[in-house]
C-alpha angles and dihedrals in degrees: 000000000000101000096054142107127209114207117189116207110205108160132021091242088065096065101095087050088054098053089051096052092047080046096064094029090064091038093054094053100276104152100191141031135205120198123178136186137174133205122334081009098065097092085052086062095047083044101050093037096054094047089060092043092048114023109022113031111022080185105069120084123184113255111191131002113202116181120192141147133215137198123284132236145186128221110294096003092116103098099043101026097142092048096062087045101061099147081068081237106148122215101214123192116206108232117190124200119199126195113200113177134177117268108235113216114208 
């Protein structure tokens, strides 16, 4: 979409930063949100995306939920990933995508 902004959570501190930024990208016309989050992250998604549903913008209403996960890897695993995993066993990470749009009123 081309009226949308993507905000990665990575780490809980940045949750507050997060809410600000959805904050004045709602505020400057924006009419959808993505916020992802992966992992341990996944409940400050949730989080961050319920506060502006709720608190902030009683006008927002989430619009898709997609849940997912990817493989996992360690600092510098990338290139021989499937040689350091030889008993074909596969470490997955959950990832979590929330849409959140803005509800038009006719």
């Amino acid at each position: 979409m081309a009226n949308e902004t993507t905000l990665i959570i990575k780490n809980r501190a940045e949750k507050e930063k997060t809410i600000k930024d959805a904050i004045f990208a709602l505020s400057g016309g924006k009419k959808t949100l993505l916020i992802k989050g992966e992992g341990e992250e996944i409940s400050t998604a949730v989080e961050v995306a319920e506060i502006l549903k709720h608190r902030m913008y009683p006008s927002v209403e989430i619009a898709n939920v997609s849940l997912g996960s990817r493989p996992f890897f360690n600092k510098g695993q990338r290139g021989n990933y499937n040689r350091k995993n030889r008993n074909n066993k596969k470490d997955l990470i959950s990832k979590i995508e929330i849409t959140l749009k803005m509800k038009s009123y006719i």
